[in-house]
C-alpha positions in Angstrom: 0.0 0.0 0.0 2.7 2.3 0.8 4.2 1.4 -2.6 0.8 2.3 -4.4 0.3 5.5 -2.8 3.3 7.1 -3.8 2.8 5.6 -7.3 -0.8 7.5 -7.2 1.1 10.9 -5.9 3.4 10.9 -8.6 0.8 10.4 -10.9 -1.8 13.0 -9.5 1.5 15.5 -9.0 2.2 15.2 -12.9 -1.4 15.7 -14.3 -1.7 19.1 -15.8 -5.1 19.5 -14.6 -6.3 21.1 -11.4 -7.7 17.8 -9.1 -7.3 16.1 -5.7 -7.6 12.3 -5.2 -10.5 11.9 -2.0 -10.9 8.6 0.0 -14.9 8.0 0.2 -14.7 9.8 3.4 -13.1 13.2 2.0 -9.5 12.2 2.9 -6.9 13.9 1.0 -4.5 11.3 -0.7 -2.7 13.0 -3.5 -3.5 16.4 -5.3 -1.6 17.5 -8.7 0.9 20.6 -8.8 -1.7 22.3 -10.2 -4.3 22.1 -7.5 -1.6 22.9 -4.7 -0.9 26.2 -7.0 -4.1 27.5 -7.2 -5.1 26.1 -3.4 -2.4 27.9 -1.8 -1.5 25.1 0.3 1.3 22.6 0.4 1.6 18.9 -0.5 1.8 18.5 3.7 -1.2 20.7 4.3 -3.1 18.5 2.3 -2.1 14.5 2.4 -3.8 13.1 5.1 -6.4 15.9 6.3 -10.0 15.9 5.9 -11.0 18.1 3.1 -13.0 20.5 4.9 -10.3 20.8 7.5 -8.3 22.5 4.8 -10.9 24.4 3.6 -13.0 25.6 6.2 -16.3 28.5 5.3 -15.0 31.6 5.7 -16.4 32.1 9.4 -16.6 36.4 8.5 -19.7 35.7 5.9 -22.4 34.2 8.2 -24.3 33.2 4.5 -21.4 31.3 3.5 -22.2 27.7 2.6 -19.8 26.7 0.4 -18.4 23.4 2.2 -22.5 22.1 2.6 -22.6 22.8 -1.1 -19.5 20.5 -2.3 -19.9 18.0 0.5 -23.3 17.1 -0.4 -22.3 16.9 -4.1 -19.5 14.6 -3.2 -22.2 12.2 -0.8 -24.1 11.9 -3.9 -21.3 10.2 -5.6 -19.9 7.8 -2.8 -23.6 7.3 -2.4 -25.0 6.7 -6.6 -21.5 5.8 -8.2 -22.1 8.8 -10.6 -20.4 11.6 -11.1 -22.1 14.9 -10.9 -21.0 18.7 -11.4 -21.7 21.8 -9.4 -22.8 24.8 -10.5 -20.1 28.4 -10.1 -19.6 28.0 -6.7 -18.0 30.8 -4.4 -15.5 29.3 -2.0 -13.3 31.6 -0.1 -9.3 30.7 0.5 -7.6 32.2 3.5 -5.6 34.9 2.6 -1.3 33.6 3.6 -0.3 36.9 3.8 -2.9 38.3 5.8 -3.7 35.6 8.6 -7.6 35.4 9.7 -8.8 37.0 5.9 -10.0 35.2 3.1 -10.3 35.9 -0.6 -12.9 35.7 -2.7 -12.7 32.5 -5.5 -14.8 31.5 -7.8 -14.4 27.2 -8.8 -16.1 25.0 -11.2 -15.8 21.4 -10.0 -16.3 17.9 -11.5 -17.0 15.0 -9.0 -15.8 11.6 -10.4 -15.8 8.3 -8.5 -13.3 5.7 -9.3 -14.6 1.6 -8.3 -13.4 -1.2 -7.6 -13.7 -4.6 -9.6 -17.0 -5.0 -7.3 -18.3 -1.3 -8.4 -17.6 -0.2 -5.0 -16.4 3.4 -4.5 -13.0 3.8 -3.6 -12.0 7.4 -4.1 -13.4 10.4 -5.8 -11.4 12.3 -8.3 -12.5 16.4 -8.1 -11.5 18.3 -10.8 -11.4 22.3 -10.0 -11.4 25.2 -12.9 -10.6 28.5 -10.8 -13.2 31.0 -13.1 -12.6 34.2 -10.3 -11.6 36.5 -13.2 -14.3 35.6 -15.7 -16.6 35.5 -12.7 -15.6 38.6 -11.4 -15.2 40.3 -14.6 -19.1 39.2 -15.5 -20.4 41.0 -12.2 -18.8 44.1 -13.3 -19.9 44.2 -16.5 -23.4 42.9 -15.0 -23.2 46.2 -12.3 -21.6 48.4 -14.9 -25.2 47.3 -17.1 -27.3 47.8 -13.7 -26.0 51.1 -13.1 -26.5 52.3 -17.0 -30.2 51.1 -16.7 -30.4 53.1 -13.8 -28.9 56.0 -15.6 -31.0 55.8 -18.4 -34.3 54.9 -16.4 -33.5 58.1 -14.2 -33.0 60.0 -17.4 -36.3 59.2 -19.1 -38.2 59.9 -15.9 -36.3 63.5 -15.6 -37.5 63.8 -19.7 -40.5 62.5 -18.4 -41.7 65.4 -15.9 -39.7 67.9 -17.5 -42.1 67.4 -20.7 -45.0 67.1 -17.8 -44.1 70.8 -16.8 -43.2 72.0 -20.0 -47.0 70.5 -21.3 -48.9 72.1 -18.3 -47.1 75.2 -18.0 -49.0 78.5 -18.3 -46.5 80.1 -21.0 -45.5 79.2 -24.9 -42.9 76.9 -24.9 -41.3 75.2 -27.9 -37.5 73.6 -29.2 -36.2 73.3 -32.5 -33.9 71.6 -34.0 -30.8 72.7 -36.7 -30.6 75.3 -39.1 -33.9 74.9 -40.0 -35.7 75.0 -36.7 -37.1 71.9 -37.0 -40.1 72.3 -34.5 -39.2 68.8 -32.0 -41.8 70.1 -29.2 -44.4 72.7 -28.4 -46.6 72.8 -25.8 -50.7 73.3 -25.9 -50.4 76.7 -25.5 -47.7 78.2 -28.0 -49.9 75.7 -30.6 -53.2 77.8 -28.8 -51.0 81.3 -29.9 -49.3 80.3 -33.2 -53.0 79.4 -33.9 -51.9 75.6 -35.2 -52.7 72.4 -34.2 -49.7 70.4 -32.8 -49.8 67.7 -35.5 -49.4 69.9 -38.1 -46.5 71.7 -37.0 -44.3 69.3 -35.1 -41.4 67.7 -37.5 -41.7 70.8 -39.7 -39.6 73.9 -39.7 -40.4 76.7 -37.8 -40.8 79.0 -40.9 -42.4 76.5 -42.7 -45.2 75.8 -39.9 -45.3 79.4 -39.5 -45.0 81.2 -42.9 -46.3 84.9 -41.7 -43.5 85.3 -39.3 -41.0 84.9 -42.0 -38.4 88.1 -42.3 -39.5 89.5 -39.7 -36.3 88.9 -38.1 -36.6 85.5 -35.9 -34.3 84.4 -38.2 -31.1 86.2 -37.4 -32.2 86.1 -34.0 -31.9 82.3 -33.6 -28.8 81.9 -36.0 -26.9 84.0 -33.9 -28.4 82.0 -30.6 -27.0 79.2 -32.7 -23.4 80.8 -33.8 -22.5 82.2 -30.4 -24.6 80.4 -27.0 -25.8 83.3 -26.2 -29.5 83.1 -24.8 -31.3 86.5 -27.1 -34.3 88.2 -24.5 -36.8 90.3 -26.3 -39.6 92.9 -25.0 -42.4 93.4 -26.8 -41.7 92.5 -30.0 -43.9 92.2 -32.7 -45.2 89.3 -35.1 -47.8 87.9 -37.5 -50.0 85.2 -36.6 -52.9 83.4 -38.5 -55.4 82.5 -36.1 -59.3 82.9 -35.2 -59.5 82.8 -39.1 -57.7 86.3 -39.7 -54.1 87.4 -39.8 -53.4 89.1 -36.3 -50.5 91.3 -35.3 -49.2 90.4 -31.6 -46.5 90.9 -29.4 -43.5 88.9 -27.3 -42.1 88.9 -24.5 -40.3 85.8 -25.3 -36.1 84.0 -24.9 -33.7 82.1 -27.0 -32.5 79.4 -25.4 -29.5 77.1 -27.2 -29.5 73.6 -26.9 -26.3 71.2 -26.2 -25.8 67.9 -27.4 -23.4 65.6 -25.0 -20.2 66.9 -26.6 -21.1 70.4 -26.4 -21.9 71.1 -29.4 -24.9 73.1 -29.9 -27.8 71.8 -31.8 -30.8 74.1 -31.5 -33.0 76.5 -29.1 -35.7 76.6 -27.0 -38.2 79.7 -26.7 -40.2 80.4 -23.9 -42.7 83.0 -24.3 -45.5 85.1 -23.1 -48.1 87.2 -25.0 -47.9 90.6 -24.1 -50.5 92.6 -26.9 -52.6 93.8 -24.6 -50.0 95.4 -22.6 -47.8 96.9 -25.3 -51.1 98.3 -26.6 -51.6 99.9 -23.1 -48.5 101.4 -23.2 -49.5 102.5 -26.9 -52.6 104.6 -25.6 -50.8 106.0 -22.8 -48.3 107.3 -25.0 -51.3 108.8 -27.0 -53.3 110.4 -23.8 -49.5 111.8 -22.9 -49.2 113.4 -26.2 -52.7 114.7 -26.3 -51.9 116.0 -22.9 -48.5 117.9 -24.0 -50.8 119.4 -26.9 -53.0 120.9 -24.3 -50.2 122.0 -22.4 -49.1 124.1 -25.0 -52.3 125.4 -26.0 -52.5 126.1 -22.3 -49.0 128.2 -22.3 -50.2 129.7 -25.7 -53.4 130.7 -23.7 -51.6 132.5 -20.7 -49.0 133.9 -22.9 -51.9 135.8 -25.0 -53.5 136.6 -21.0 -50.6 138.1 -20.3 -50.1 140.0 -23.5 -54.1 141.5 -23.0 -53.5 142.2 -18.9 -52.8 146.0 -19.7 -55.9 146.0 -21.7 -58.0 144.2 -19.5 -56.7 146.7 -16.6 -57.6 149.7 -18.5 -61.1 148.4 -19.1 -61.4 148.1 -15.2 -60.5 151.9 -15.1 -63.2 152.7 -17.3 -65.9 150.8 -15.4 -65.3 151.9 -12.3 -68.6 151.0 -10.9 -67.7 147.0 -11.8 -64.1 147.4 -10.7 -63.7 145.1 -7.2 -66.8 142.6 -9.2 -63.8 142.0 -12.5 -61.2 142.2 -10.3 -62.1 139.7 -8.1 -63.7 137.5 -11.8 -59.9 138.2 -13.1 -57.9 136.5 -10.1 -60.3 133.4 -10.1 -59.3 132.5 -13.3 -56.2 133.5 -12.8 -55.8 130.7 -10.1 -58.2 128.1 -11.8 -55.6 128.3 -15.0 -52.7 128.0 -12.9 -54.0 124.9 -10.8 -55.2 123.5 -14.5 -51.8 124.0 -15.3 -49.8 122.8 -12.2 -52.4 119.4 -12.3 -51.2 118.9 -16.0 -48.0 119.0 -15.5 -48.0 116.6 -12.7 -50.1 114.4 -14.5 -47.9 114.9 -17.5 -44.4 113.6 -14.9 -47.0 110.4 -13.8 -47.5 109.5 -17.6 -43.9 109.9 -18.8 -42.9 106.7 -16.9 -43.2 104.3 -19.3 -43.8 100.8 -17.3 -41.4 98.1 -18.7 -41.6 94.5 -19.2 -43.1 92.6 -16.4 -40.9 89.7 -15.5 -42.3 86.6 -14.5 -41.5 84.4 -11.7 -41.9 80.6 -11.8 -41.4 78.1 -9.1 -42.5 74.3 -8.5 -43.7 73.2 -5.0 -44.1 69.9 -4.1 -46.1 67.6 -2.3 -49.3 68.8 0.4 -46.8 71.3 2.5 -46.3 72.9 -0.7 -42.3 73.1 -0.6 -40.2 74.8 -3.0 -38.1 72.1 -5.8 -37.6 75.2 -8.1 -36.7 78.4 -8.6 -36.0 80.6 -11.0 -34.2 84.3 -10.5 -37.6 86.3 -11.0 -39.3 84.5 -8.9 -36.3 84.8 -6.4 -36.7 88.7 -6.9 -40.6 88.8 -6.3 -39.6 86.8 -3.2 -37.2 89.4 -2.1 -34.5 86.4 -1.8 -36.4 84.8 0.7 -37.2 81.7 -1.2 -35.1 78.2 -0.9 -35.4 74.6 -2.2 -36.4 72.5 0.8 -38.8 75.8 2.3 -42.7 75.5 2.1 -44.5 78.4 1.1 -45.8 79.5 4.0 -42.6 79.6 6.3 -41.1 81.5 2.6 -44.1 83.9 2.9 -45.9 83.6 6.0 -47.3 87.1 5.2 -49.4 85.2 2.7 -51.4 82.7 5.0 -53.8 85.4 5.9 -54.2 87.2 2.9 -55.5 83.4 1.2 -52.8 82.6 -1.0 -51.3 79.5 1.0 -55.4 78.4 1.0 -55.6 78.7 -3.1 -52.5 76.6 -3.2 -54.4 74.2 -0.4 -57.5 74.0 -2.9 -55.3 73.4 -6.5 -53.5 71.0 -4.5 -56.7 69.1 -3.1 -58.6 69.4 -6.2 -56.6 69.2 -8.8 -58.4 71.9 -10.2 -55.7 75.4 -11.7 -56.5 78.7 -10.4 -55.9 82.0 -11.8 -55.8 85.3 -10.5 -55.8 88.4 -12.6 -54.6 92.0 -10.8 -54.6 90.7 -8.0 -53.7 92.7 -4.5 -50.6 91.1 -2.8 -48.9 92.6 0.4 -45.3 91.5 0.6 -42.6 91.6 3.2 -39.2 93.7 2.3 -36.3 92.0 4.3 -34.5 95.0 4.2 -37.1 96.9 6.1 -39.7 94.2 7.3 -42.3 96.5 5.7 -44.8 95.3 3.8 -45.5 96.4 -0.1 -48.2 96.7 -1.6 -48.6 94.5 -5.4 -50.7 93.0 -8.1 -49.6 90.0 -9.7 -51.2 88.4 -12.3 -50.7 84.4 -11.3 -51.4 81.0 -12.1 -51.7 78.0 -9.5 -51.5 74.9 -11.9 -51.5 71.4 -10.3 -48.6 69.3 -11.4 -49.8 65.4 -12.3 -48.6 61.9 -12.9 -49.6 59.4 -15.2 -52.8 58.3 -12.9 -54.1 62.0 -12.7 -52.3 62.0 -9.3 -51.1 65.3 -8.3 -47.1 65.5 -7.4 -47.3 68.9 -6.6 -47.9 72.8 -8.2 -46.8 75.2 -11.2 -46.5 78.9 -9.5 -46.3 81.3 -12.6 -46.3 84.8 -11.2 -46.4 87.8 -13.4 -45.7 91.4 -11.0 -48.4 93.2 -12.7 -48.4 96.3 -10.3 -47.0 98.5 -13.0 -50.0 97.7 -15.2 -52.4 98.6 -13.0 -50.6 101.9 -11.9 -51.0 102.3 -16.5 -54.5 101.0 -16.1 -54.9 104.0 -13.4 -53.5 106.9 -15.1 -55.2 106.2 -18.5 -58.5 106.2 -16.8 -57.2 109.5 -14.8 -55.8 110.9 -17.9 -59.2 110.6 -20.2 -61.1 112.5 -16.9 -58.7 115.2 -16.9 -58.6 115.6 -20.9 -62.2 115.6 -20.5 -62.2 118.0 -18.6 -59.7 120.4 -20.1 -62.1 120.1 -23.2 -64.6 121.8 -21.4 -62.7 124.9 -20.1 
């Protein structure tokens, strides 16, 4: 016997492959070179030791169950005769450099029995493939694949509720696409005030969709968005619209926006826009009513200058009727203060009209969820708020001026109904940090509810326009016409 087993150690220590010669009860009797290079162990750690001795569970990973795994499989064959394989198995190897640590090894293993001339099992052959690179290598990749999916899943929801808000939001919005504007998206409402439906216009270019607009200079405004990055603002500027079955002349407020592709490079613009007609035209008719009101200015200087040209006359006329003298004199100085409070009220009314009101800016925000707490904000908003407003905040602890006066109610009421709410010149008092005063506003805003996929709503749209100036305009005009009325009759 001693004879035969070194014969089947110098056998098992020349096979190139990676295996270990096991008695029916898991002794170790010989093991090739191989298998002690891979094992880490010695040809005297192994010969003679119970397998499992050697290769214990690593006692750090409570889950391990490597050793249950491979002695089970090699039960089955003492028990059936047959060989079997297992499956990628993870079985840890105690680290020699670092005593008390294992590493991490992956092993492919083939079970086979050797018999006797009675068919009796007499040893078990296991052949080992060490796969930890491959193995190891496929999780990566398999991670690197999770974490892309995740990427890309987390990308399409962002698309996702960015084209939610973009879709329900209260102004024009629209992107297009290469030197032709190719129109990629536009919400419900710039289709509403281009006067298109969006099937007709989308995939087309935006000159082609819209042929009345067409040199009217939106198309050196874009290419030079396009040549140099620079986002292009624009007040009140004017276009041509087909729409409610006539050609109609409006007016922008309205900015370029370029687009990036991942390299940098830039592929297109957005425009976001607002309507403003009705108030350039405001602004329009008080510039009339101002001019109408320097015309009767002048005729009013033209008047006193001619009063004061006729005063010696008028004096000598009171000489000559001396019996009416105190009765004219007294006739002569009322007018002569009625035409000089006529004349100091115009010209205060004329320094009240020459301030032109500019653009309103408008301030958009997104709150989220039933305490209403800020996720956005952008810089007019941030201005309207007098810097008060942070991502995180609710609106009532960013304005807790506005719980009484309703607004933290409307946003309550959108919230719980689903239901948008809009205010037109609407009085607003708001708190200056600087002074803790409050100010007196008008805003012109929209409160609309922000939904998923069921209908559900995730939280608001705030679109606040500071429409204080227009109401001062609204004022004056309607101050204006009384006094021009009024001069008319004198």
């Amino acid at each position: 016997m001693p004879a035969l087993a070194s014969d089947l150690s110098s056998v098992f220590s020349a096979l190139p492959s990676t295996c270990v010669l096991l008695s029916p009860e898991f002794i170790v009797e010989a093991a090739s070179e191989s298998y002690l290079a891979v094992s880490g162990k010695s040809r005297a750690e192994l010969i003679g030791r119970y397998l499992f001795d050697v290769f214990p569970d690593n006692p750090n990973d409570p889950a391990a169950h490597s050793v249950a795994d491979v002695r089970a499989a090699l039960a089955q064959v003492v028990a059936t005769g047959q060989p079997n394989e297992l499956p990628v198995q993870l079985y840890a190897l105690a680290d020699p450099a670092n005593p008390g640590q294992f590493i991490e090894h992956y092993w492919q293993s083939r079970n086979t029995p050797v018999h006797d001339e009675q068919g009796r099992v007499t040893h078990i052959i296991q052949t080992v493939v060490n796969i930890t690179a491959e193995t190891q290598a496929a999780a990566r990749l398999h991670d690197a694949q999770v974490r892309e999916q995740a990427v890309r899943e987390a990308a399409e929801r962002q698309r996702g509720e960015l084209t939610r808000i973009f879709e329900q939001a209260p102004v024009a919005i629209a992107t297009y696409r290469g030197p032709n504007y190719i129109i990629e998206f536009a919400n419900p409402l710039v289709c509403e005030l281009w006067g298109r439906k969006q099937a007709d216009i989308i995939g087309k270019g935006l000159f082609e969709a819209l042929p009345e607009v067409a040199g009217m200079g939106y198309e050196e405004l874009l290419d030079g968005v396009m040549a140099t990055g620079e986002p292009y603002v624009a007040h009140g500027m004017e276009a041509q619209h087909d729409r409610n079955g006539h050609r109609e002349t409006v007016y922008w407020d309205f900015v370029y926006v370029p687009l990036y592709e991942d390299n940098g490079s830039i592929y297109g613009a957005m425009v976001v826009a607002t309507e403003v007609t009705e108030q350039v035209q405001a602004r329009k008719k008080i510039q009339e009513l101002n001019d109408q009101l320097a015309a009767v200015n002048q005729a009013l200087q033209e008047s006193n200058a001619e009063l004061l040209t006729n005063q010696e006359e008028v004096l000598k006329v009171q000489q000559l009727l001396e019996g009416n003298v105190a009765e004219r004199t007294q006739q002569l100085q009322s007018a002569l203060s009625e035409a000089e409070q006529h004349r100091t009220a115009l010209a205060q009314q004329q320094d009240l009209l020459s301030q032109i009101l500019g653009q309103v800016p408008a301030g958009i925000a997104t709150l989220a969820g039933p305490e209403h707490r800020f996720s956005f904000i952008n810089e007019h908003y941030q201005m309207l708020s007098g810097r008060r407003a942070q991502v995180g905040l609710t609106a009532a602890e960013v304005f807790p001026e506005a719980v009484e006066q309703g607004f933290i109610g409307l946003l309550d009421q959108v919230y719980a109904t689903g239901t948008p709410f809009q205010g037109r010149d609407m009085p607003v008092q708001l708190a200056d940090p600087a002074s803790g005063q409050l100010i007196s506003r008008h805003i012109d805003f929209t409160y609309q509810p922000l939904l998923n996929d069921q209908n559900q709503t995730l939280g608001i749209l705030a679109f606040i326009v500071d429409v204080t100036d227009k109401v001062l305009a609204r004022q004056q005009a309607e101050a204006l016409q009384a006094q021009l009325r009024g001069g008319s009759a004198g």
